[in-house]
Backbone as ProteinMPNN parsed JSONL, in Angstrom:
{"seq_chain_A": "XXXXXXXXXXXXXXXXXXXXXXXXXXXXXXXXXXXXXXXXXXXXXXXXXX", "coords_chain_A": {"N_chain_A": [[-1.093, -33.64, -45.977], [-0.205, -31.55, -43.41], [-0.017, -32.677, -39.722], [0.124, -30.784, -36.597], [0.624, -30.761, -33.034], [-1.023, -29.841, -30.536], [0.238, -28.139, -27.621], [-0.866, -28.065, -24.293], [-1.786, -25.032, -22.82], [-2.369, -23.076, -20.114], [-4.324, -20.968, -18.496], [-3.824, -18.042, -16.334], [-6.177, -15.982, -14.324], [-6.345, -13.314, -12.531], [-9.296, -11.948, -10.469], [-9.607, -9.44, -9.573], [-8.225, -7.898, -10.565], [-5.988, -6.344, -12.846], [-4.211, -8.692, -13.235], [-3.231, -10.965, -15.574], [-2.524, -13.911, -17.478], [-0.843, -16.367, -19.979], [0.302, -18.967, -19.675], [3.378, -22.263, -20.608], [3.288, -24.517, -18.689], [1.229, -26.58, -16.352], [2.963, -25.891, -13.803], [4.226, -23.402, -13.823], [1.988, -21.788, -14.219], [0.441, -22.428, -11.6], [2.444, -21.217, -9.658], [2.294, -18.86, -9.986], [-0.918, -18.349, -9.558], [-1.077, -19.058, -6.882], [1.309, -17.298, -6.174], [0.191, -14.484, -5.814], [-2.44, -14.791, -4.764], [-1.458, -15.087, -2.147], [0.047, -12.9, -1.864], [-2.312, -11.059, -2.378], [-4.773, -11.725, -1.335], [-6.401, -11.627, -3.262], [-8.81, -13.18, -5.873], [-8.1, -16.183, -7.559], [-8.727, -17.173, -11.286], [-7.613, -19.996, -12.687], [-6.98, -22.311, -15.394], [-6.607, -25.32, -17.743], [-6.045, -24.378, -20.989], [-6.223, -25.512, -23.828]], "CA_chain_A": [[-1.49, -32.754, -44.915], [0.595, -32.093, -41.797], [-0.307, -32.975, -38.424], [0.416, -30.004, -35.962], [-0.035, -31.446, -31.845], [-0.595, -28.189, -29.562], [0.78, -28.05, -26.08], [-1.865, -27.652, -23.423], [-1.234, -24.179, -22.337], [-2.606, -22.497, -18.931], [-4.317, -19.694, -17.727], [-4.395, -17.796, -15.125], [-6.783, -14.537, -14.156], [-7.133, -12.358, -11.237], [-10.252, -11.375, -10.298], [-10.291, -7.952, -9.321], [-7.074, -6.843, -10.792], [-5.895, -6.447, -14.547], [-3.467, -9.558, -13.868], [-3.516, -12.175, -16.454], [-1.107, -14.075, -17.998], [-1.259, -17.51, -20.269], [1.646, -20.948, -19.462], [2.793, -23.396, -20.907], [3.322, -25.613, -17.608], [0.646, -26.229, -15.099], [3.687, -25.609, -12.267], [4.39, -22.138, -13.538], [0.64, -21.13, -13.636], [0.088, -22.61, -10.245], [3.108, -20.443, -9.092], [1.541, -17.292, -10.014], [-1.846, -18.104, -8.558], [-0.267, -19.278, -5.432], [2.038, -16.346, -5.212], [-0.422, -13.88, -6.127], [-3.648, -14.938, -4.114], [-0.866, -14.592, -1.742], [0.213, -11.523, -1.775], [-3.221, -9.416, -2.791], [-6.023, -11.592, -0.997], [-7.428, -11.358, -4.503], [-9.422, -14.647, -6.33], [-7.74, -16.234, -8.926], [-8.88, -18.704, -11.29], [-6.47, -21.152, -13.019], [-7.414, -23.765, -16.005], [-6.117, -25.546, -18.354], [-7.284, -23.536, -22.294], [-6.254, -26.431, -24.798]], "C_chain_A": [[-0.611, -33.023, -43.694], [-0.21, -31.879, -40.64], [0.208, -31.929, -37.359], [-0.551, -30.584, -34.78], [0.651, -30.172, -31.222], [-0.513, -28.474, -28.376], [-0.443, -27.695, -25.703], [-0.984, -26.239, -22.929], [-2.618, -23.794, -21.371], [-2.748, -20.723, -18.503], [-4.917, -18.861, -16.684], [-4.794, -16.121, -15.251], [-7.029, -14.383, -12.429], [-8.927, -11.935, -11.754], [-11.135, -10.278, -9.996], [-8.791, -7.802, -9.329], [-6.57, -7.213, -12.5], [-4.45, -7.997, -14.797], [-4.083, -10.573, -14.57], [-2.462, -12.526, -17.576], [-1.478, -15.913, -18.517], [0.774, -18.048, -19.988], [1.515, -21.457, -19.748], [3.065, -24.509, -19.959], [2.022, -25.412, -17.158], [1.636, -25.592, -13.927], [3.567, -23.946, -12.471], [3.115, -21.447, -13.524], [-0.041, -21.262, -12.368], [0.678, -21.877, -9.669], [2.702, -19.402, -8.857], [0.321, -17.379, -9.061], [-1.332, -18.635, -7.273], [0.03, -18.011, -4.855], [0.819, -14.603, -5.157], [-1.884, -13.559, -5.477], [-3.13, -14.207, -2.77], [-0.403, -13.173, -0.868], [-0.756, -10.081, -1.695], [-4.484, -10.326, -1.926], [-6.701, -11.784, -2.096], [-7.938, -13.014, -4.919], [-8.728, -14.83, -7.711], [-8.406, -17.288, -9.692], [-7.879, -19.123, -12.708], [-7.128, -22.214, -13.856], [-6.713, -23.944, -17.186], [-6.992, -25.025, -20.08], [-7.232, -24.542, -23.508], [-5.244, -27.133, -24.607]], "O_chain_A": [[-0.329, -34.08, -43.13], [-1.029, -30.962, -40.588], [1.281, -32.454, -37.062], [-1.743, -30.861, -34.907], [1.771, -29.662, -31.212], [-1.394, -29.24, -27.985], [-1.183, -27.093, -26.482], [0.224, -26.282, -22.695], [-3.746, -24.118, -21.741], [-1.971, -19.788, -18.312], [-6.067, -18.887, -16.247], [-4.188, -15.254, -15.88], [-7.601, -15.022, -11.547], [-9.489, -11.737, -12.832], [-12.344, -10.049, -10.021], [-8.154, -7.611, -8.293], [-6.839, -8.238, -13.125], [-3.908, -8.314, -15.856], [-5.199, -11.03, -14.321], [-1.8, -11.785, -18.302], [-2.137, -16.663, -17.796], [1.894, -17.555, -20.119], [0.39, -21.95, -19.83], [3.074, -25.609, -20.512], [1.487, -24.328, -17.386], [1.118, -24.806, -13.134], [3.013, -23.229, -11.637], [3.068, -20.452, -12.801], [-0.916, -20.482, -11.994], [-0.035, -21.366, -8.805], [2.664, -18.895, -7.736], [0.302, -16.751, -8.002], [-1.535, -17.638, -6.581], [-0.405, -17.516, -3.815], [0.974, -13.785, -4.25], [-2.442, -12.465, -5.561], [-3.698, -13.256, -2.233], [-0.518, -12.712, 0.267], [-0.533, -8.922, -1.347], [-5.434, -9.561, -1.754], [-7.841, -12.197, -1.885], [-7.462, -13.967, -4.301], [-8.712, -14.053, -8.665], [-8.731, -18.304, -9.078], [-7.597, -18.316, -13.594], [-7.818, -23.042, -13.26], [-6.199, -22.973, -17.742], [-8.18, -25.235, -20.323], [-8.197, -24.464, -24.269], [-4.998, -28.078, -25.356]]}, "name": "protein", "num_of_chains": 1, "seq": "XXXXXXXXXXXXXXXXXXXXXXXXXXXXXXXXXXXXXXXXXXXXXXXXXX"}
């Protein structure tokens, strides 16, 4: 049997807009909600999915 080790990947959702988008860094999913809260005022939330 093989052993397959999955990357933590990241994602981030708006809250009142159809963005959403999965990463596999934390930096580049922090970027987005950063630039994105940013820019619209909007709520994002950000976690790590596995």
């Amino acid at each position: 049997m093989s052993s397959v080790t999955q990357k933590p990947k990241y994602h981030v959702v708006c809250r009142e807009c159809p963005v959403e988008q999965l990463f596999d860094t934390s930096a580049d999913a922090a970027d987005l909600e950063r630039e994105h809260a940013e820019e619209t005022g909007h709520r994002i939330v950000f976690s790590r999915v596995r």
